[in-house]
N, C-alpha and C positions, 0 to 999 in steps of 0.2 A: 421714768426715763425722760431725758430732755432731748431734743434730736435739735439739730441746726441743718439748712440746705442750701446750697450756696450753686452760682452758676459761675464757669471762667476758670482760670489757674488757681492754684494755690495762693498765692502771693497779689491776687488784683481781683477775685473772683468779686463777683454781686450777692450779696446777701439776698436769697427767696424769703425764705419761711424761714420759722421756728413754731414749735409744740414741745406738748408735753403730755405725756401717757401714762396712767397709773396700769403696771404691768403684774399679772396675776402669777403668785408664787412659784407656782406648778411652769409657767411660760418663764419665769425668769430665770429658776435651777437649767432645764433645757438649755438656755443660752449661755450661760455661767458655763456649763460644762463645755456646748461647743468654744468656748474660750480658754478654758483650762485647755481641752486637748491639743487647742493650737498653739499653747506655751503665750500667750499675748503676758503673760504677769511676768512673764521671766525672760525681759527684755528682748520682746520681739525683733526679729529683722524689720528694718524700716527701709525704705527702697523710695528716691525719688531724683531719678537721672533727670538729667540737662534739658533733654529735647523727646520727641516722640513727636510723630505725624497725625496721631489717634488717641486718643486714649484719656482716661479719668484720673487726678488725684485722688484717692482715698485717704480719710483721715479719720482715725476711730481713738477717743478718749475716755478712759476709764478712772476711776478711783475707786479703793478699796481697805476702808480703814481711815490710815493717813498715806498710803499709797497711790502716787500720780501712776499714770502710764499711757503713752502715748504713740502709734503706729500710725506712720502715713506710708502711702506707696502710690507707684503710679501704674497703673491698669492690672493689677495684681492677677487677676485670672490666671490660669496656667501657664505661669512662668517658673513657681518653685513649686515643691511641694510646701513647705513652712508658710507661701504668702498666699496659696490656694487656700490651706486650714483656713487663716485668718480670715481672707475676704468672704470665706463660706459665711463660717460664723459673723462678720460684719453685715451678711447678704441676711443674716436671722435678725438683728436688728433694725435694718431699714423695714422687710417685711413685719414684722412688731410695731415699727410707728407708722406702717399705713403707708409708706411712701412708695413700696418699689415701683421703678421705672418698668418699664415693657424692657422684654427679653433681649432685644437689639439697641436698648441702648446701657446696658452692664457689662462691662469690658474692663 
């Protein structure tokens, strides 16, 4: 797995980090699944309005085969249920690369 972290908008952020994790069979089916369930392969909702006073771009990219795919959104949490699934499952791969933030700052 290759992870990128970036700080700021979408469109102007700062490049942090990058890694790379070799991830354990057993751990990567679990995440696979939580993605399957969230439909991410079958042209997820992608969500990213104009303005917000608060909140996070998410942006999660996948390939599978010779299939791209790509989900962004902006503070996904509990706003749908279709971009909850997703940010779940994207909430399983930041935990996997070791990154997650503190609980107050995932929104």
């Amino acid at each position: 797995m290759v992870w990128h972290e970036s700080e700021g908008s979408a469109d102007g952020g700062a490049h942090l980090l990058s890694g790379e994790r070799e991830v354990a069979k057993e751990e990567w089916e679990a995440i696979d699944g939580l993605f399957e369930k969230a439909r991410f392969w079958q042209s997820p909702e992608s969500d990213l309005p104009s303005g917000g006073k608060d909140g996070a771009d998410w942006l999660v990219e996948g390939v599978r085969g010779e299939t791209y795919q790509l989900w962004t959104a902006w503070a996904p949490l509990r706003r749908s249920a279709s971009l909850d699934a997703l940010a779940r499952a994207a909430l399983a791969l930041v935990k996997v690369a070791e990154r997650m933030p503190a609980a107050d700052r995932v929104y």
